[in-house]
C-alpha positions in Angstrom: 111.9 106.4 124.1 110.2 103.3 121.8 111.0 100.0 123.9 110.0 96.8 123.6 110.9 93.5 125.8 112.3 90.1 123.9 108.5 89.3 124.2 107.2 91.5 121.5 106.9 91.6 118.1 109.3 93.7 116.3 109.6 93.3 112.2 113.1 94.4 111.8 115.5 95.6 114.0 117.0 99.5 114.6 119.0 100.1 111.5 122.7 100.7 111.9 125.1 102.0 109.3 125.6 105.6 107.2 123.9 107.1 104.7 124.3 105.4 101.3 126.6 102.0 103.1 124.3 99.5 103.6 123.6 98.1 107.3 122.5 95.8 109.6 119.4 95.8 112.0 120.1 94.8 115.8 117.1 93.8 117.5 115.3 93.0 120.9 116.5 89.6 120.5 120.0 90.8 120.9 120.4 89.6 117.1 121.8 91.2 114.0 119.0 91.0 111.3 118.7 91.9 107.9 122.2 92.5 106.7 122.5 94.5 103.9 125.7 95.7 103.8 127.3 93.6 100.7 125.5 96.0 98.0 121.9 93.2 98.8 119.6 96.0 100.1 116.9 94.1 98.4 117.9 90.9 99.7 119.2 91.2 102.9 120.6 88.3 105.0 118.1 87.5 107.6 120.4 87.0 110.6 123.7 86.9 111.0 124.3 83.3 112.8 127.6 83.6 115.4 126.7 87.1 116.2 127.3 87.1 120.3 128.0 89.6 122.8 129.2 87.2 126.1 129.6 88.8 130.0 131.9 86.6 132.2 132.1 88.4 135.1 134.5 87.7 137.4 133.6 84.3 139.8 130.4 83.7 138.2 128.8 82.2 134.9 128.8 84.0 132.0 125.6 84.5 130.3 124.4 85.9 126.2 122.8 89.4 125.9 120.6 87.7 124.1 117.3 86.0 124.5 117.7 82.7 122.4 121.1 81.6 121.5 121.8 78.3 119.4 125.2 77.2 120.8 125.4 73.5 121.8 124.4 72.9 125.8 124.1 76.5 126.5 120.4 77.7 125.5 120.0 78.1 129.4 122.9 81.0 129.3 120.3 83.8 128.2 118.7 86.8 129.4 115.7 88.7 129.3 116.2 91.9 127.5 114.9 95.6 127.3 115.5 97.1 123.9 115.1 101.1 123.1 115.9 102.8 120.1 116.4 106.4 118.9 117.7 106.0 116.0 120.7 105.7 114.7 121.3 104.6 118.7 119.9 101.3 120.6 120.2 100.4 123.6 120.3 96.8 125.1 119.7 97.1 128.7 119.5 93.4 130.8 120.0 92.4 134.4 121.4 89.4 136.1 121.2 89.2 139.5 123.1 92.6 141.0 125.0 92.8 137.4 123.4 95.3 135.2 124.6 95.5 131.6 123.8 97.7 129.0 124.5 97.3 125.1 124.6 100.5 123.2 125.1 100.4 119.5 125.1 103.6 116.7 125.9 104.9 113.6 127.3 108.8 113.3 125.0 110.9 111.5 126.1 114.6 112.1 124.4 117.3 109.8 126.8 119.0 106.9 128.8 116.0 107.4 129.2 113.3 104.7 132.2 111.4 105.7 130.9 111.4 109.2 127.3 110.1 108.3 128.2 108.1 105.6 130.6 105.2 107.5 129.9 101.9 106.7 130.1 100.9 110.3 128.3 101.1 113.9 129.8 101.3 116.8 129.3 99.4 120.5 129.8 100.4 123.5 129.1 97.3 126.3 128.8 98.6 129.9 129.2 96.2 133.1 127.5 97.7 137.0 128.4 95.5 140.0 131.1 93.4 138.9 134.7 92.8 137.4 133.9 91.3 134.0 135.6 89.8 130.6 133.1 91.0 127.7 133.3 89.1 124.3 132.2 90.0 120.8 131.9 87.6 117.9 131.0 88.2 114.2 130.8 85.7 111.3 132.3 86.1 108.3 129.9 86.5 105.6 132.0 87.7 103.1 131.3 86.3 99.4 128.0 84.6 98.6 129.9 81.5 98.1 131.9 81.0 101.7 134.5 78.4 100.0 138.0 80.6 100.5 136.6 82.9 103.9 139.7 83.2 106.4 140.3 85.7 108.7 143.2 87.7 109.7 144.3 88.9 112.9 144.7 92.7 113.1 145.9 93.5 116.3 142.8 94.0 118.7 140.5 92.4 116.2 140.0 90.7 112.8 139.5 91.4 109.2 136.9 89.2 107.3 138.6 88.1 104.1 137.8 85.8 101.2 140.4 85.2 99.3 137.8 82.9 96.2 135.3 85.8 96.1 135.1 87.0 92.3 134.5 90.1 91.1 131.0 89.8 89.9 130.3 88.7 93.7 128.7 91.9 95.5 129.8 90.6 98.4 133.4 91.1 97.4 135.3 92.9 100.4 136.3 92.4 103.5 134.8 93.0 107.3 136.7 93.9 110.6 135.7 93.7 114.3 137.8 95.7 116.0 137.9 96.6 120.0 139.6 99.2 121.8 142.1 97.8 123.6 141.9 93.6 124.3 142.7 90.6 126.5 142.4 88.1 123.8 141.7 87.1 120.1 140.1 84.5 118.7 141.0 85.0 115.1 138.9 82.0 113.8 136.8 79.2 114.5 134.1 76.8 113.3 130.7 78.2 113.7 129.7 74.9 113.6 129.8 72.1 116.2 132.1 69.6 115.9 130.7 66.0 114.8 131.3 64.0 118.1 129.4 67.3 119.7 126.3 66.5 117.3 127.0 62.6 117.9 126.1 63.5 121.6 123.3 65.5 121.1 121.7 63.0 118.5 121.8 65.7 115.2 123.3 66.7 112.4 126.5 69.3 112.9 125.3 71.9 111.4 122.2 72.2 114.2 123.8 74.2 116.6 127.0 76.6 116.6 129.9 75.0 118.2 130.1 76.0 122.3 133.8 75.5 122.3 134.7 79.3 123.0 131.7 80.5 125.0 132.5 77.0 127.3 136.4 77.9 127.5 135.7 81.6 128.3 133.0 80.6 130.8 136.0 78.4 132.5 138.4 81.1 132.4 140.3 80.4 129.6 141.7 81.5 126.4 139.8 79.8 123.9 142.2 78.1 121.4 140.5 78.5 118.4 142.0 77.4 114.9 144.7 78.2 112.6 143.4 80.6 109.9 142.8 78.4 106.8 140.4 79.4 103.7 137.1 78.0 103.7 136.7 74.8 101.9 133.6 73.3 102.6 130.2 73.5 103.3 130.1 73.1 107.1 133.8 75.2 107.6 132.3 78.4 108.5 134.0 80.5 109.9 133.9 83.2 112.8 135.8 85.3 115.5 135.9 87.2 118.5 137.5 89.4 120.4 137.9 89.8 124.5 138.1 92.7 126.4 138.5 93.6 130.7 135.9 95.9 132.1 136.4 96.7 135.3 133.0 97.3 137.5 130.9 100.6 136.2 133.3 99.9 133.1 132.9 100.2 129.5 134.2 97.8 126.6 134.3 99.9 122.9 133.8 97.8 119.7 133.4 98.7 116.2 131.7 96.9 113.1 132.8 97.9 109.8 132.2 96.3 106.2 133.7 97.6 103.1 132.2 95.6 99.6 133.3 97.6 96.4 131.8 94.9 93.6 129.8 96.0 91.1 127.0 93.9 89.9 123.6 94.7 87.8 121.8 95.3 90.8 124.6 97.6 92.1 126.7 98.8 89.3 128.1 102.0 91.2 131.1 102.9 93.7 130.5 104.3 97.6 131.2 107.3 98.2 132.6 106.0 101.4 136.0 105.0 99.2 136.9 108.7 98.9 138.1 108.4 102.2 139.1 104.8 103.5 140.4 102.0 101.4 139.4 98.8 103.6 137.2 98.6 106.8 139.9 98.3 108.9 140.7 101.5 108.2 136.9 102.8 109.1 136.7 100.5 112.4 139.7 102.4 113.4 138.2 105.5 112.8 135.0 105.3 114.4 137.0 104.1 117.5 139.3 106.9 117.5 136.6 109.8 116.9 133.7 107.8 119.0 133.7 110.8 121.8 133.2 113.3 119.1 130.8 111.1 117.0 128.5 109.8 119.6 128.4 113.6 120.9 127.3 115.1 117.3 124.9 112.5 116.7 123.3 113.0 119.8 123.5 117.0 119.2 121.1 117.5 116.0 118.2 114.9 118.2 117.9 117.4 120.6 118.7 120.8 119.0 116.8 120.2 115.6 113.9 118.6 116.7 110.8 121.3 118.2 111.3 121.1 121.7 107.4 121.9 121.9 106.1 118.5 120.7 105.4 115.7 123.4 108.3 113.6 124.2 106.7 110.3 122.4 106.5 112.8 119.2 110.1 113.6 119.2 111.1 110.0 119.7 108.9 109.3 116.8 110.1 111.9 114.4 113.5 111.2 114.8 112.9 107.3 114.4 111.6 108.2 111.3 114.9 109.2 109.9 115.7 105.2 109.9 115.5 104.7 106.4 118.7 106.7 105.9 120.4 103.4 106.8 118.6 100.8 105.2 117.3 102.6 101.6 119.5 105.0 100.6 122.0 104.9 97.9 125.2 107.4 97.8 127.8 106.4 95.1 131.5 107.7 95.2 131.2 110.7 92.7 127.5 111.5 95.0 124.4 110.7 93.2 122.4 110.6 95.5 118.8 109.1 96.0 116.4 106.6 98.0 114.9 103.4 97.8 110.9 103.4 97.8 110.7 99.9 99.5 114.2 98.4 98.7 112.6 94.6 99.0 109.3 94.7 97.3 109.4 98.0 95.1 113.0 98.6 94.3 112.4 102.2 92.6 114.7 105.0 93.1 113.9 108.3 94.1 109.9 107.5 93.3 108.4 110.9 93.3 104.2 111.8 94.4 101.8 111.1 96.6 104.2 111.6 99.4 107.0 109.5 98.5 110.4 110.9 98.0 109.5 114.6 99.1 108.6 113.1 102.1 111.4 111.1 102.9 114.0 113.4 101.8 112.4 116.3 104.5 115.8 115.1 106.8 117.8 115.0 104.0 117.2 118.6 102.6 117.5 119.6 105.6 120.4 117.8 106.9 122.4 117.3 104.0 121.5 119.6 101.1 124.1 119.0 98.9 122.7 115.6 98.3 119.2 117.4 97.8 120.9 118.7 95.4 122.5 115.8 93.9 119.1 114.4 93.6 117.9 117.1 91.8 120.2 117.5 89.1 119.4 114.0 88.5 115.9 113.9 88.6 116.2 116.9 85.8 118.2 115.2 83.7 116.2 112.1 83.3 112.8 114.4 82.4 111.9 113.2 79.0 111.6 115.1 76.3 108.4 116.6 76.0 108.5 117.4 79.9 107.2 114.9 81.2 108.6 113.6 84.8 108.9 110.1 85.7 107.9 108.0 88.3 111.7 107.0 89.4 115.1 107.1 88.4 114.6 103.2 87.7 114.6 99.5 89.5 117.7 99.0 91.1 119.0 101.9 89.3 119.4 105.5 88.5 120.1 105.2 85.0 117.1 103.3 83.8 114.0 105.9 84.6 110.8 104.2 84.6 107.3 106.4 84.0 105.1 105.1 87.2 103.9 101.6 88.4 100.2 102.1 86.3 101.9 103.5 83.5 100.6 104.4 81.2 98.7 106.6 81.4 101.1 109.3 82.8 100.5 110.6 86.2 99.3 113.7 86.7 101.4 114.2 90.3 105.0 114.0 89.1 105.0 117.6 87.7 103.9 119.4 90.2 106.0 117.6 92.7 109.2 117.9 91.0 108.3 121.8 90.8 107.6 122.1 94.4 111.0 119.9 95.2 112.9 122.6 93.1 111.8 125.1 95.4 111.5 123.7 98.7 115.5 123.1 98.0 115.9 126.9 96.8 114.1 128.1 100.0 116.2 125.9 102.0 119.4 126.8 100.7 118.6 129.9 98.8 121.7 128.2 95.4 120.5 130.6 93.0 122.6 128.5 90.7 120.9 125.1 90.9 117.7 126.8 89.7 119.2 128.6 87.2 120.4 125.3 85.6 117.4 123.0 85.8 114.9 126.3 85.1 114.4 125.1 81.5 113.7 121.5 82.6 111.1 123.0 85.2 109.7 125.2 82.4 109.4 121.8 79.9 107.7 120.6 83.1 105.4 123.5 83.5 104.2 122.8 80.2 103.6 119.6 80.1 101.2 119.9 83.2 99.6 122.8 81.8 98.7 120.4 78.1 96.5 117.6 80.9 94.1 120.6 80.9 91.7 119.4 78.3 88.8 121.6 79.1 90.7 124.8 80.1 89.6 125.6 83.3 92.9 125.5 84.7 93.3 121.9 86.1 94.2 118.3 84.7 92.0 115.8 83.9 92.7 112.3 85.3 91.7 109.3 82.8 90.2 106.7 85.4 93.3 104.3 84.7 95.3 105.0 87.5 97.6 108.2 86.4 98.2 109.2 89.9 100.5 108.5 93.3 97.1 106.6 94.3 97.8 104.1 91.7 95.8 101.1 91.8 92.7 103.0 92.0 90.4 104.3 89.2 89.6 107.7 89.5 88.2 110.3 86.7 88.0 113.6 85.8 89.0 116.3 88.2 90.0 115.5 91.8 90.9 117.1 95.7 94.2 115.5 95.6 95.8 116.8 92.1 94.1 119.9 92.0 95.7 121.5 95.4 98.7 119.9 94.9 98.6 121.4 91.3 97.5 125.0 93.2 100.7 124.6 95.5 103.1 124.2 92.2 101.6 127.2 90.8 102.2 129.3 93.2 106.1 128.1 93.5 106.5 128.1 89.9 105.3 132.1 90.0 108.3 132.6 92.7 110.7 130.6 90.8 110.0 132.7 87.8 110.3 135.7 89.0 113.9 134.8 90.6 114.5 134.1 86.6 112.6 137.3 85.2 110.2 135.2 83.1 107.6 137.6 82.9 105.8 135.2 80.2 105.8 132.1 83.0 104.7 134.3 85.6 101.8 135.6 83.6 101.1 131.8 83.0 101.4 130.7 86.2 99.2 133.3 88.0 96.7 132.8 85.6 96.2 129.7 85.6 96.4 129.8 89.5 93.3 131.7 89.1 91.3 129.3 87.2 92.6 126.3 88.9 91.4 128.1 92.4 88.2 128.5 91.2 87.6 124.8 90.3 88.8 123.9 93.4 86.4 125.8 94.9 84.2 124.0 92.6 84.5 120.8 95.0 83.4 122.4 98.4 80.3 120.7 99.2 79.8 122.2 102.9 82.3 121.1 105.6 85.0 119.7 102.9 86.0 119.2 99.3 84.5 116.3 97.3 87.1 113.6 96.9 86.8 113.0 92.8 84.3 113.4 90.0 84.0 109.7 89.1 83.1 107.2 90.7 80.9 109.2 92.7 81.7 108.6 96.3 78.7 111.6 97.8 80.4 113.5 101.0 83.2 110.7 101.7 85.9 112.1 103.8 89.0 112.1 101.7 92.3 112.1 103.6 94.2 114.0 100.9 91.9 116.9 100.0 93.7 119.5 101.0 97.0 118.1 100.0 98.6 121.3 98.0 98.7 122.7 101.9 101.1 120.5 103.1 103.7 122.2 100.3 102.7 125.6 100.6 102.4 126.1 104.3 105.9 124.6 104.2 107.3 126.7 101.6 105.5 129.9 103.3 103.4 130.2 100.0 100.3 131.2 101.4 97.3 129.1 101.5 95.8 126.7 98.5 92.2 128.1 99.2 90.3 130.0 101.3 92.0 129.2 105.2 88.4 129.0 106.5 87.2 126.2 104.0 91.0 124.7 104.3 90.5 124.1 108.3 86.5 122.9 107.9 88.2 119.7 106.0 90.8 119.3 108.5 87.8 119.2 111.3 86.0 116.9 109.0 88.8 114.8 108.0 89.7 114.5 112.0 86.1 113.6 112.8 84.9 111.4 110.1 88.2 109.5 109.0 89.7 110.0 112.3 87.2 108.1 113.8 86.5 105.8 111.8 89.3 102.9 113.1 90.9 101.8 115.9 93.6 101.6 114.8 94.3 103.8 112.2 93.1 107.2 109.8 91.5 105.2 106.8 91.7 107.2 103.3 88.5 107.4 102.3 85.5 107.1 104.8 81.6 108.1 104.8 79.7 109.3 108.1 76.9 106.0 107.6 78.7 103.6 106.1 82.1 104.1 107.4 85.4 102.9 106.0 85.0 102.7 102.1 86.1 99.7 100.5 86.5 100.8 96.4 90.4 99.9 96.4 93.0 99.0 99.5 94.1 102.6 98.5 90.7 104.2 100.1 90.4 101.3 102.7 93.6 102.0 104.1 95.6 104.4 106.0 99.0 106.0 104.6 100.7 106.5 107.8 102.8 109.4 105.9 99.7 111.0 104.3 98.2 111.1 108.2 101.2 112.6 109.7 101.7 115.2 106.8 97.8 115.9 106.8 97.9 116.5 111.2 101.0 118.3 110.9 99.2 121.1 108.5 96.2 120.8 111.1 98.6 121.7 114.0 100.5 124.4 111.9 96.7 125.6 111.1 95.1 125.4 115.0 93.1 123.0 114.1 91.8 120.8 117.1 92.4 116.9 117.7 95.3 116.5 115.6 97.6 115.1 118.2 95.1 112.4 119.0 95.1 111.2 115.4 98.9 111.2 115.5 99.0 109.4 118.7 96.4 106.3 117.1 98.4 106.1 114.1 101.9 106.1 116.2 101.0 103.9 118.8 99.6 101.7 116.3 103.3 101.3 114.5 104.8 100.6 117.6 102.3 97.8 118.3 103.1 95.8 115.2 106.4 95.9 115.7 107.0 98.8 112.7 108.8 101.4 114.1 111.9 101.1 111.8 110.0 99.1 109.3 107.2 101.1 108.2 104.7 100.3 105.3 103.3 102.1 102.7 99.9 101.1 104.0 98.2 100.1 107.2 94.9 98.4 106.7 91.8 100.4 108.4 89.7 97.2 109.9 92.5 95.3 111.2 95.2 97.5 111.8 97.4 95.3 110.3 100.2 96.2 107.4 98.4 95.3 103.9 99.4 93.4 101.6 101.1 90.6 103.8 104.0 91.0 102.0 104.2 95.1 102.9 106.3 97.6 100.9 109.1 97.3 103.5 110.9 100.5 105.3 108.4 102.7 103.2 110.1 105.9 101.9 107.5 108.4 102.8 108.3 107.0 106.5 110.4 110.6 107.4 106.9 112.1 106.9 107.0 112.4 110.4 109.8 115.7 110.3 106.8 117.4 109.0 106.5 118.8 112.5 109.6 119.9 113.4 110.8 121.2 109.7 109.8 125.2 110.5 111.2 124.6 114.0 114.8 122.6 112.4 114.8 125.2 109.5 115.1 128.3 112.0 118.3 126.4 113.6 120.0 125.6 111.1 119.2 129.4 109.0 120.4 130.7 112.9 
C-alpha cells in the first residue's frame, strides 16, 4: 500500500470521482484539493476551505482528522495522520489516545459498468474504536463562480448546495449534496467565516479564519444553531453545512459527496453522460448510499482479480494507482464520446496519440470498459484528414477541433502507426468485427499516408530534424530506433487487419514492406543495441525507446519486431547503461563515458511511462534486472509526492519533475497495466 504521514510531500491528493465526472483529490492533510468537478478540470479549485470531518467522542474533546485546520481558537484540535491510497479508495487512519479512527473514502469503478463507474460522487465511510462518538461532516458550497445567491437546502439527512444567481454560461451551474446515512443533526447553513467581534478578538480581518461557532457548540454537546438559509449576498457570506451522525464504539458513520454541474461553456461545451440516469445529485448521493455494500465490494473485486497475482505487492499497488487519471482527465459526454486529457492543466489535448500517450493510458480502459475504446475510435477516425493523415489530438479543450501535434508542422511520423496498432489492439480485445469493418478505409487512407514518408524506398520514413515525432522538442533526422519498430509493429497488424478484410492488395503491401523496413532496422544494430538516430550522431548512446515496436507486438501476440536475440541484447544494454546511469531515474538517452546526454530535456530525462512499458517487454522477454529499474523509477514517484500526479517527465540528475511547472496527471501514467494486461486479458476472455 503507498502511505505517506502529514509530514510528506504529496502534490495532489488520491483522486475521487467516476470516469468522465470530474473530482476532487483528498489528501494526507485530511483536505479536499483540486476540485474539479464544475466542468474546471484545467483549473481546479485548490482546496475546498470548510471541508471538516469532526470526532466528539463521548466525555472528551473533539478533535479534526486533519493536520492543520483554520477555525478560530481551535488549531490545537488536530491530529497526526496516516494516509494510504489504492486508488479509487484512501484511507485516513489517526489515533488519539485509546480512540482509533479511520477515514475511508472511494469512488465505484466496476468493469463493464458505466453508470456504476461513472458517478459524480465518492463516498465515506468514518469508523470510531474505543469510544461512543458524534462524527460530523461539513462541505462548502462552491457552487457558481460568483457565490452571490449560494443557499442551501435541507434534504432530510443532508443538504443540497444551490445557487439560485448562477447563469447559464457559469460551468459551475448545479447543485451539490452531502448526504449521511441516517443523522442526529443538521446544520443546513452557516458562515464559513468568523464573525467580526471573533476577528475583533483575535486582532484580524474576518475573513482570516473560518468561524468556530459549530465545531465549539458540538465540542460542548450541543446542537449547533446555525442560520436561516438565505442567498448569498456578499463577499464574506459564504456559506457551508454539516451534517451529525452517532457511532457507537467499533461503529461506522456512511456519508456521500455528490456534485451534478450540467453548464456548457467553451471549455466544456458537452453533456455527462452521468444525466442518462440521475437528474440532480441528490439523487446520486442517494444512490451511492443505497448500493455502497455492492459498490465498495465490485470495486475492490477487479484490484485483486485483474491484477497478476505474480508481481510484488508494491507493483500491484502501483499498477492499480496508475489507473488514477480515470478521475481527474477523462471526459465522457451524455451521448458517450469518450476520450482523455493529456495533462488537463498545462497541455489540455484530447486523446493525444504517440510516443506512449493515449495507448498507454487507455490500456485500463480497453480493458475495462471497451465500449468507450470504442467510442474513442470511431472518433479518432472520423477526424483523419483527408489525405490520411492522423492528428496529434482530437483538440484543446475539445473533441471537435483536431489539432496536427505540438511541433507541427512538420507532421509526425508516429500518429499512423499508432492509430493502426490501436485499431487492433481493440479488435484483439474484443474481437467487433464490425468496428473494423467501418473505420478499414480510414486505416487504409492511413496506411498510405505512412507508406508516402518513405522518400528513399527502403521501407521506412524519413524524419525532417524539425521535430515530426512523439519526442517533439528534439531535432532528429533521417531514419531512427523509435519510428522504425514502431512502424515494423503496425505492419505486421495492418497484415492481420487485412486479411480479416480480404485485401489481398494491402496485405501484399504490408508484408512487403515489412520486409524492407526489417532490414533497415537491422541496419541500426551496432553490437549490443540499435543506434538511436542517423542525425545528430550520438555514437553507441543507449536509447530508451529502441525497441519500441515490441511493446505493441508482444502485446498484440504479433511476433517479434526483429530478431528476439538482438531485441533482448538492447534490453540488457538499455538496463545496464541507462539503468544505471541515475539515481533516481532511467534517463532517455545515455552514453557508457560520458553518461546522461544532455542534447534536449527529451534525452536528459526519464519518461516514467516509456520505462515501465520498456521493463514490462524485458520481463515478458526474461530479460534480467528489470524489476530493479521499475523499483528506482517507482520509488522515485512516491518520493516526490507523484503517485496520483505523475509527469510526463522526471529529470535524470535531480530526480526532480521537469519543467517546474510539470505536465500534470500525465496521460501515459496507466503505462504501468503493461504488466498485468496478458494476465487481466485471460480473466476477463475466461
Amino acid at each position: 500500500m503507498v502511505s505517506y504521514t502529514c509530514g510528506d510531500v504529496l502534490l495532489g491528493g488520491l483522486p475521487l470521482g467516476g470516469v468522465g465526472a470530474g473530482g476532487v483529490e483528498l489528501d494526507n492533510l485530511g483536505r479536499l484539493v483540486n476540485a474539479r468537478f464544475a466542468n474546471n478540470w484545467a483549473y481546479p479549485i485548490g482546496e475546498l476551505r470548510g471541508f471538516h470531518i469532526f470526532i466528539k467522542p463521548n466525555g472528551e474533546r473533539g478533535f479534526f482528522v486533519q493536520r492543520k485546520v483554520n477555525v478560530l481558537g481551535m488549531g490545537g484540535r488536530v491530529i497526526d495522520l496516516v494516509f494510504e491510497g489504492r486508488w479509487p479508495f484512501a484511507w485516513l487512519r489517526a489515533r488519539k489516545g485509546n480512540i482509533e479512527v479511520e477515514v475511508e473514502a472511494f469512488t465505484p469503478i466496476i468493469p463493464g459498468n458505466l453508470k456504476d463507474s461513472t458517478l459524480p460522487a465518492f463516498a465515506l465511510a468514518i469508523r470510531v474504536k474505543s469510544a461512543n462518538a458524534l462524527v460530523a461532516v461539513s462541505m462548502p458550497n462552491v457552487v457558481g463562480n460568483n457565490m452571490i445567491g449560494r443557499v442551501n437546502r435541507s434534504v432530510g439527512n443532508g443538504i443540497m448546495f444551490l445557487n439560485n444567481k448562477a447563469v447559464e454560461t457559469d460551468p459551475a451551474r448545479g447543485n451539490m449534496t452531502l448526504l449521511a446515512d441516517g443523522s442526529r443533526f443538521t446544520v443546513v447553513q452557516y458562515n464559513i467565516n468568523a464573525k467580526p467581534e471573533y476577528a475583533l478578538k483575535a486582532k484580524t480581518w474576518k475573513g482570516t479564519f473560518e468561524n468556530p461557532e459549530p465545531w465549539v457548540s458540538i465540542d460542548s454537546g450541543k446542537v449547533p444553531s446555525g442560520e436561516e438559509p438565505h442567498e448569498a449576498s456578499g463577499l464574506w457570506d459564504d456559506p457551508a453545512g454539516l451534517v451529525a451522525v452517532e457511532v457507537p464504539s467499533g461503529g461506522e458513520a456512511r456519508f456521500a459527496v455528490s456534485w451534478f454541474f450540467n453548464s456548457r461553456w467553451f471549455l466544456y461545451n458537452y453533456d455527462h453522460y452521468y444525466e442518462n440516469f440521475f437528474r440532480d445529485s441528490l439523487e446520486v448521493t442517494r444512490y451511492i448510499l443505497d448500493e455502497y455494500g455492492r459498490l465498495r465490494s465490485s470495486t475492490l473485486d477487479w484490484q485483486e482479480r485483474l491484477i497478476d497475482p505474480s508481481l510484488p505487492d508494491w507493483l500491484r499497488d502501483a499498477v492499480i494507482n496508475s489507473t488514477y487519471i480515470l478521475s481527474t482527465s477523462t471526459w465522457l459526454t451524455k451521448d458517450g464520446r469518450f476520450t482523455i486529457y493529456e495533462a488537463p492543466e498545462v497541455c489540455p489535448c484530447q486523446g493525444t496519440l504517440a510516443a506512449l500517450c493515449y495507448e498507454a493510458g487507455s490500456l485500463p480502459i480497453v480493458l475495462l470498459f471497451p465500449e468507450l475504446e470504442r467510442s474513442f475510435l470511431r472518433l479518432y477516425a472520423n477526424a483523419i484528414r483527408p489525405d490520411g493523415y492522423v492528428p496529434h489530438s482530437l483538440g484543446i479543450h475539445s473533441i471537435d477541433h483536431v489539432e496536427d501535434g505540438t511541433t507541427a508542422p512538420p507532421p509526425w511520423k508516429d500518429l499512423n502507426p499508432t492509430f493502426i496498432l490501436l485499431a487492433y489492439r481493440y479488435y484483439k480485445r474484443t474481437g467487433d468485427i464490425e468496428l473494423i469493418k467501418e473505420i478499414y478505409p480510414k486505416l487504409v487512407k492511413a496506411m498510405e499516408w505512412e507508406l508516402k514518408q518513405d522518400k528513399d524506398g527502403d521501407g521506412v520514413p524519413e524524419l525532417s530534424g524539425d521535430g515530426d515525432t512523439g519526442f517533439d522538442a528534439m531535432s532528429v533526422k533521417g531514419v531512427d530506433s523509435y519510428t522504425t519498430s514502431l512502424w515494423i509493429a503496425a505492419l505486421m497488424a495492418m497484415g492481420e487487419l487485412a486479411k480479416l478484410m480480404n485485401d489481398e492488395r494491402m496485405v501484399k503491401i504490408a508484408e512487403e514492406t515489412l520486409g524492407k523496413a526489417r532490414r533497415t532496422y537491422s541496419g541500426l544494430w551496432i553490437g549490443d543495441r540499435f543506434k538511436a538516430w542517423q542525425e545528430p550522431d550520438f555514437g553507441k548512446a543507449s536509447f530508451l525507446g529502441q525497441v519500441f515496436g515490441e511493446w505493441w507486438s508482444l502485446m498484440l501476440e504479433l511476433g517479434h519486431v526483429t530478431d528476439e536475440d538482438k531485441v533482448k541484447a538492447a534490453l540488457k544494454t538499455i538496463i545496464r547503461v541507462n539503468g544505471g546511469a541515475s539515481p533516481y531515474t532511467t534517463p532517455n538517452l545515455v552514453d557508457e563515458d560520458r553518461g546522461i546526454v544532455d542534447y534536449s530535456p527529451q534525452t536528459s530525462s526519464s519518461w516514467p511511462r516509456l520505462v515501465f512499458a520498456m521493463m514490462a517487454v524485458a520481463k515478458e522477454l526474461g530479460v534480467d534486472g528489470w524489476m530493479e529499474v521499475v523499483r528506482k523509477e517507482w520509488d522515485n514517484i512516491v518520493k516526490r509526492g507523484l503517485v496520483w500526479n505523475q509527469p510526463s517527465r522526471i529529470d535524470g540528475r535531480t530526480g526532480e519533475p521537469e519543467p517546474r511547472r510539470f505536465l500534470d496527471h500525465y496521460i501515459g501514467s496507466a503505462a504501468l497495466w503493461s504488466f498485468t494486461y496478458k494476465y487481466a486479458l485471460s480473466r476477463l476472455r475466461g
